[in-house]
C-alpha positions, 0 to 999 in steps of 0.5 A: 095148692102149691108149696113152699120150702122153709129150714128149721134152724138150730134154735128150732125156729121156722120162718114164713114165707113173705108172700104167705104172710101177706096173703094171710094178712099176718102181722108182727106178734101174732100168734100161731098154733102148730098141730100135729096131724101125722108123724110128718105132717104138721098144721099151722093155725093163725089164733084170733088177736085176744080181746082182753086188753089185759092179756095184751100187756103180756110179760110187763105185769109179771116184772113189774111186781106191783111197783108203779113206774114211769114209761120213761124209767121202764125204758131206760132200765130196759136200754141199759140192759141191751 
């Protein structure tokens, strides 16, 4: 088994290795589940892509509070936004 070497940032964030993520087949917004084995070791558990087509939406419904709009206008509130 060999090792890598990543730096915790500031903001707490990790980034992965490329060559890890290529040979775990990882993909952009999949998620990963970190574990607590011991007071220095850690585990990092790749979760399955949810089924559900709904729980894919994910923070859209909470904004959209029943409101039904257009793509088109979604995109430009958020654009105008950055």
């Amino acid at each position: 088994m060999s090792s890598q070497i990543s730096t915790l940032t500031e903001r707490g964030q990790v980034s992965m290795p490329a060559n890890l993520r290529r040979k775990m087949h990882l993909k952009p917004g999949q998620r990963l589940r970190w574990e607590s084995i011991s007071e220095s070791e850690l585990r990092v558990v790749v979760e399955a892509p949810t089924a559900d087509p709904v729980a894919a939406l994910g923070l859209g419904p909470k904004y959209r509070k029943g409101v039904a709009r257009r793509t088109a206008d979604w995109m430009q509130e958020l654009r105008a936004g950055e």
